[in-house]
N, C-alpha and C positions, 0 to 999 in steps of 0.2 A: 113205209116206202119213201124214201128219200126222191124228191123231182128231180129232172134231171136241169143241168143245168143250159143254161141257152149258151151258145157260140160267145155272142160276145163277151168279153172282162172286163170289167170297170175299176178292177182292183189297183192298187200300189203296192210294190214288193222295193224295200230296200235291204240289199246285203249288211248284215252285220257281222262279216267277219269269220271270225273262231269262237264268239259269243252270242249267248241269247239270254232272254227273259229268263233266270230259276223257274224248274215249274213249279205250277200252282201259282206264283206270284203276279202281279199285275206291273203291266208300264204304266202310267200319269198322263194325262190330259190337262191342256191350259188353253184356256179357257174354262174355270167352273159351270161358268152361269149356260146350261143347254139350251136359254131360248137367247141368248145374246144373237146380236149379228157376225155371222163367222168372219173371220180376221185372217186372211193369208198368210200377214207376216206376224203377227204377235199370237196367234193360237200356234200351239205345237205338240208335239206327243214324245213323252221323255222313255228311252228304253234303259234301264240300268245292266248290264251285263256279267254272266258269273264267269268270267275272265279277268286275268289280272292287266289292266293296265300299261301300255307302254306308253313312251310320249317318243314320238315321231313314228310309230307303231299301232298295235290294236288300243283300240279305242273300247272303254267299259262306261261311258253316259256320254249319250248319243239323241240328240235333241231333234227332230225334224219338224221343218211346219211348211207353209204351201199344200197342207193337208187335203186341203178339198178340189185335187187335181183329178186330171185324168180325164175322158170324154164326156162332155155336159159339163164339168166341173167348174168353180169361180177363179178357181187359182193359177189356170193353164194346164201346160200339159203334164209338169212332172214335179213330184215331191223334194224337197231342199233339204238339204242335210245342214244346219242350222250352227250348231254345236256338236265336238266330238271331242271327247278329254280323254288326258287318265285324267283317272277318279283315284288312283290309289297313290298308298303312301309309303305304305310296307310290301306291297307284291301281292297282295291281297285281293279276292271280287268280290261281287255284290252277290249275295245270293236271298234276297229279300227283296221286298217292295219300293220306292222309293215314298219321300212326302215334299209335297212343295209348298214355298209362301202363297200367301193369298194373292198378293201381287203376279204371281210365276216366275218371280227374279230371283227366287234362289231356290234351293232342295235339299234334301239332307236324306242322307244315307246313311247304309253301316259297311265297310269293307271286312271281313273276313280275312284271315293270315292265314298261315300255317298252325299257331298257338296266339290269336290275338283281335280283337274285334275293336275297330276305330270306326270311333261316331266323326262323321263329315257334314257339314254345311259347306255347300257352292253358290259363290253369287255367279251369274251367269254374265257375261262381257259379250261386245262382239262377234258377230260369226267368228265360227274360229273350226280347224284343224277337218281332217275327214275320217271317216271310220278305221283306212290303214294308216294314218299318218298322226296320229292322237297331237290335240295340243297339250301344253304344259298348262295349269292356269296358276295365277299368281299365289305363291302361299302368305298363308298373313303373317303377317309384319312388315311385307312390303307393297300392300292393297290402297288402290284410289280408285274413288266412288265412281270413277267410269272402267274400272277393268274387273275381270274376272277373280274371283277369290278365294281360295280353300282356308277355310278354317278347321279344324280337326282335333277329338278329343282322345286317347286311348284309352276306352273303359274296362275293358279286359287283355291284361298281358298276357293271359293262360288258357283264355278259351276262345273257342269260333264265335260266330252267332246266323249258324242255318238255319232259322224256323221266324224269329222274332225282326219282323218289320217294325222301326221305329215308329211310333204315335204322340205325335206333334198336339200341345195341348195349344191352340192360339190364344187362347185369356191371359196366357199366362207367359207365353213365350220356353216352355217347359218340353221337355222331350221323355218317353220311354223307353224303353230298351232290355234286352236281355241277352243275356251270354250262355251256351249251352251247359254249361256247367252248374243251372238250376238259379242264377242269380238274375236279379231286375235291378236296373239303374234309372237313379232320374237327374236329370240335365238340364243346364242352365243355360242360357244365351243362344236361342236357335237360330229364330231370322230378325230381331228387333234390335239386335246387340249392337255396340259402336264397333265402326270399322276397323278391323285387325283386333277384336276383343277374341277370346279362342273361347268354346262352351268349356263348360264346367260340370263335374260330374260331382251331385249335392247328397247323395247317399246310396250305399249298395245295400242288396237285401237278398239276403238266402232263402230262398223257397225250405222250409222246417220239415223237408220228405224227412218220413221214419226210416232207421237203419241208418248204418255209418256208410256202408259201402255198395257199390253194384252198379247197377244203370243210373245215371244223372238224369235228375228231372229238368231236362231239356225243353225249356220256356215256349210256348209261341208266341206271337206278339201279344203285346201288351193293349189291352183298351181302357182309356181312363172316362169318367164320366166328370166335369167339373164341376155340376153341382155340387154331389155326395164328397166328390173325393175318392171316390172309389176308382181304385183299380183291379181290371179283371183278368187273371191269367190262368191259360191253361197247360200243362207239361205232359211232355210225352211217355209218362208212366199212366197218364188216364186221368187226372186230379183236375180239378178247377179251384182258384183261390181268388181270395177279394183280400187286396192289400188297400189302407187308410195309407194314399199318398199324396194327401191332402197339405202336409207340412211339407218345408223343406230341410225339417230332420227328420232323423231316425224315424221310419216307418212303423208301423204295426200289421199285426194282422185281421183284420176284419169279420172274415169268415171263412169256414173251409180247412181243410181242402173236402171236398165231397169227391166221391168217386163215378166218374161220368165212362170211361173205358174201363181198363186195365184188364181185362181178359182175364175177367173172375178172382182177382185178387182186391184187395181193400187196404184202405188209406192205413193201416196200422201196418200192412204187409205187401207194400208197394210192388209189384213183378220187376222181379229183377232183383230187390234192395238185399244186403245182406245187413246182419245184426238187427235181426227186428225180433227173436228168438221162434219166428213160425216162417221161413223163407216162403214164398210165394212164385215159382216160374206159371205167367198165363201160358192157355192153351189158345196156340195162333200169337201172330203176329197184328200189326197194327190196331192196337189197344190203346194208343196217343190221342190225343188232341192236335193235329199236328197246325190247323187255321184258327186263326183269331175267333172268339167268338162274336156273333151278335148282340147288340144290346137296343133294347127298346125301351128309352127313356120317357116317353109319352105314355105306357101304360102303367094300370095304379099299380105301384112298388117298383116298376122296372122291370123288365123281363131279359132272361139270359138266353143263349141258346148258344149251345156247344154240341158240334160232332166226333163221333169217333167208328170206328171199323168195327169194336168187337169190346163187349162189355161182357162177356163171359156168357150170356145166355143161349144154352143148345141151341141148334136150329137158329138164330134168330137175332148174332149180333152188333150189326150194323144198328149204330142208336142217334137219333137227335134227340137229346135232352134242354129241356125248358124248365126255369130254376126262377124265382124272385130273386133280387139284388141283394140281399142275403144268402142266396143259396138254401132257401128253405120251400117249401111245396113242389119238389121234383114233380115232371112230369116225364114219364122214359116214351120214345115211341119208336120201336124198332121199323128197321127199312132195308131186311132184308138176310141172307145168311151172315153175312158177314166174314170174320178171319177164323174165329171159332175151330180151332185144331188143323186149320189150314199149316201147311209145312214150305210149300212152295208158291199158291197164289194169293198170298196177303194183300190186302186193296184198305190203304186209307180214305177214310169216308171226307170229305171236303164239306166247305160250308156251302148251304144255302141258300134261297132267296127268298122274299115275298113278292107277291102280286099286286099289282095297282089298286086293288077292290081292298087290302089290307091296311092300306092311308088313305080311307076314302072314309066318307060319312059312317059306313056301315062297314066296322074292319071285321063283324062277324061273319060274313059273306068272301074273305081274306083266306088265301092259305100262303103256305110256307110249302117251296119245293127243293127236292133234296134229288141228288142221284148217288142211292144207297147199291143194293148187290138184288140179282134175284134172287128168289126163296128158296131154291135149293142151288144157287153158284154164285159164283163170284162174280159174273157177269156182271155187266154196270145196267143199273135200272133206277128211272125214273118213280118218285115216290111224291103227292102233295098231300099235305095236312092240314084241316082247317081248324076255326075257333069259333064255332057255337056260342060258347061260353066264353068270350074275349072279355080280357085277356090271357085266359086259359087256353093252352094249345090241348087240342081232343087227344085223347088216349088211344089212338088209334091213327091209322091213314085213310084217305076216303079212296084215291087210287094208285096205279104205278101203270107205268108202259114202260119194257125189255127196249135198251139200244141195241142188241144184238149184235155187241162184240164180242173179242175174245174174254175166256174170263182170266180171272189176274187185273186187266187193263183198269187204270181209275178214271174218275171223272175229271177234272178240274172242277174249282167252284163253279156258282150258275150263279150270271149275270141277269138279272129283270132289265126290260128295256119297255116304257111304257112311252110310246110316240103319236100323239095323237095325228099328227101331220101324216104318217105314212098309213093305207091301208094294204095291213099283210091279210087281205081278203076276207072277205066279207064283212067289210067295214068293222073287224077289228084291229085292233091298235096295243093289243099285249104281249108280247114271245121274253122268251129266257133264251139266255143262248151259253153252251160249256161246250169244252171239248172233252174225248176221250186220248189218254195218254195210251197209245198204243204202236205194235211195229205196222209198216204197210197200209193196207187197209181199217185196220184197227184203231189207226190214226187220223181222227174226222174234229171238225167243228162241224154243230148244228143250229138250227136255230128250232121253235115249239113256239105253238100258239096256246097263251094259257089264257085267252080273251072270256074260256066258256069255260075255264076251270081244269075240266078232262084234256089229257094230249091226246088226241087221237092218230097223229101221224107227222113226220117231221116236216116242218114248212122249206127249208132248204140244209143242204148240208156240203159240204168240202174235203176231200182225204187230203192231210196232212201226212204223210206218211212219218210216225216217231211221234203225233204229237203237237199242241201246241201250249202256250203260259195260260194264266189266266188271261180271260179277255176283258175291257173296259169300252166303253163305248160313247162319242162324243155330243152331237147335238140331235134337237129333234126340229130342223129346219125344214125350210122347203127350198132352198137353195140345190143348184146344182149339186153331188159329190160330198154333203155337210152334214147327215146323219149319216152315220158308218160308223165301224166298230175296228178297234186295234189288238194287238198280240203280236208276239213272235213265235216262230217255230220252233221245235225243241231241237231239230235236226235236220242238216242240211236236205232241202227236196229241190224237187224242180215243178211245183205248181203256180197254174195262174202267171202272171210276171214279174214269179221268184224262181231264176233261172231260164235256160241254160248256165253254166253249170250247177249243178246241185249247188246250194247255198243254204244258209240260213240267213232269216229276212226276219225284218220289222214290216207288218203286214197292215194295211189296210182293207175293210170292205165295206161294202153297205150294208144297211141295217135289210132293206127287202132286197130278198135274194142272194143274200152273200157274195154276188158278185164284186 
């Protein structure tokens, strides 16, 4: 039973436009450090937008700060619109995550074309432009260290890149990347480079799917580990792979691919591939990988953890799998029916979280929370895992609780928010918080209290009617307005004050209560 909410809002709604957050995707937060002192002017929240860019026009990266406004709040009364750009080069959006310097004075993106995917690095200048009136920012060649800068690579003339959010290696000043067309690239010159240096693209690498023709094994982001060198990708025929991107030549391959979805077909007979000489069509739909996966570098061997919709198993194929950094000691732990000969409500499975008790002295006492399907629909339902045996994830779930939407509708990932400054009652301090991508009502953020493990019932929730991005969330202050959590809407509403008129907003709320 969701609470009801009180009268007053504390929220911040800014229009963006004709654009929003991709879903599933996440905006950026700058300020890193959660226990810092919140900063009016120098903390901000970046939305990247899957609209093309205009300049004197829509704006597709769009910077706000004065973040901690609103009643009670430290920053006054209303949110700043800080920066607003094109971001594009070729007519292209963003339809991925954004990454930014350590500093927060530049970011790096991927624009998407019609046939072409260009990697961007932006140093950020002066306020500048508004969300309908976009500014220009300087292209390199003609950049000083006090103005704004696009530098820009084009690593694919032939393909998109919908799925794969760049992964910024900082040791090394190294970039990831992928293009739907089953290839990964690594890049050179992100944010460390001399002024007007352009990045460099130091090797491409074709994901080795069997078959010559059919579905393209369409990358998700990329995660590198800089110890090993390892890089870990997953594609949307089900596969996961470990590319040695350790050199800045010619790659290899590591390990893999193992087959974690693909709707009961197998890596020698990819679904979809043609010329494998045993064709393979899965039964159902969303058998991909479609989110990066997790990595847990801290346990012995490293731990993987990849989702997907529908691994071919009856009854039963919503899966998160847990793999050593090899890809060896699978563990499968279904979470629910999954896509499994669905024809019309296919539900991609989203990544995960852990719990605060999972990086704590005792991570056996730790689960892992997922919103997989119920056991006999597509419904979106809460599922958590623990690890007894850590850093083995159990072969089983210990619970789930039904959201009780429509079915079809997916989750977004689930964000952990572990604040010890706020009490979400009863002097705990644990919740996850995701939305469900749905029409009307169907379209909620929530927040869960996982302080005791079991959700027992929702601690607040929101209808977003259509939806919202993935959410991130900023500090765990005791300041006015300073812990609260970001997203944008998928589709124009009129909630909280985002609207009259219906709009789509870059949204602020707080961490207790949503408001």
């Amino acid at each position: 039973m969701i609470r009801k909410k009180p009268p007053l809002r504390r929220d911040w709604s800014v229009s963006l436009g004709a654009g929003n957050v991709a879903p599933n995707n996440f905006p950026a937060k700058f300020s890193f450090d959660i226990n810092a002192n919140p900063d009016c002017l120098n903390d901000y929240a970046l939305f990247a937008l899957n609209v093309a860019g205009v300049t004197n026009g829509q704006a597709n990266i769009v910077g706000i700060n004065q973040l901690y406004s609103g009643p009670g709040g430290i920053c006054g009364a209303n949110p700043n619109v800080n920066w607003a750009y094109n971001g594009s080069t070729s007519g292209g959006s963003v339809l991925t995550s954004p990454v930014m310097s350590l500093d927060g004075k530049k970011i790096a993106y991927v624009e998407s074309a019609a046939a072409s995917a260009i990697f961007h690095v932006l140093t950020l200048g002066s306020s500048a432009g508004t969300v309908t009136k976009a500014a220009a920012p300087i292209v390199s060649g003609s950049c000083l260290a006090t103005t704004s800068c696009l530098k820009s690579v084009t690593f694919s003339s032939t393909s998109t890149a919908t799925l794969a959010s760049p992964w910024v290696d900082y040791e090394t000043d190294k970039a990831f990347v992928g293009s739907d067309d089953g290839k990964i690239y690594k890049i050179s010159c992100v944010f460390k480079c001399a002024l007007n240096s352009q990045p460099t693209v130091l090797w491409t690498f074709a994901l080795p799917v069997a078959g010559t023709g059919g579905a393209a094994a369409t990358p998700n982001g990329p995660v590198y580990d800089f110890p090993s060198g390892n890089l870990f990708v997953g594609d949307q025929l089900g596969e996961l792979w470990v590319i040695n991107a350790k050199s800045d030549a010619t790659p290899t391959l590591a390990a893999g691919p193992v087959m974690i979805g693909g709707g009961g077909c197998t890596v020698a007979h990819p679904p979809g591939r043609t010329g494998t000489g045993a064709n393979c069509n899965a039964s159902g739909g969303s058998y991909g990988i479609p989110d990066s996966i997790l990595f847990d570098s801290n346990s012995i061997s490293g731990r993987v953890y990849a989702f997907s919709g529908n691994d071919g198993t009856a009854g039963a194929s919503a899966v998160v799998a847990q793999l050593k950094s090899d890809l060896t000691g699978l563990v499968r732990v279904h979470v629910g029916r999954g896509s499994l000969g669905n024809t019309t409500t296919d539900v991609d499975i989203h990544s995960g979280d852990f719990d605060n008790k999972y990086f704590g002295a005792t991570p056996t006492n730790g689960h892992l929370y997922v919103c997989g399907t119920e056991a006999g629909t597509t419904r979106a339902s809460f599922y958590w895992i623990g690890f007894t045996a850590y850093p083995t994830m159990n072969s089983a779930t210990s619970g789930t609780a039904a959201r009780l939407t429509a079915s079809g509708d997916p989750c977004t990932p689930i964000t952990e928010i572990y604040n010890p400054n706020v009490d979400f009652g009863g002097g705990h301090h644990d919740i996850i918080i995701s939305g469900v991508v749905g029409a009307g009502a169907n379209g909620v953020i929530r927040t869960d209290d996982i302080s005791n493990v079991t959700i027992t019932g929702s601690l607040s929730g929101v209808t977003y009617p259509g939806g919202v991005s993935a959410i991130i969330f900023d500090d765990v202050s005791t300041s006015g307005q300073a812990s609260s959590v970001y997203f944008s809407t998928l589709a124009p509403v009129t909630v909280g004050t985002c609207g009259p008129p219906a709009m789509r907003c870059a949204v602020k709320l707080t961490q207790l209560g949503l408001n």
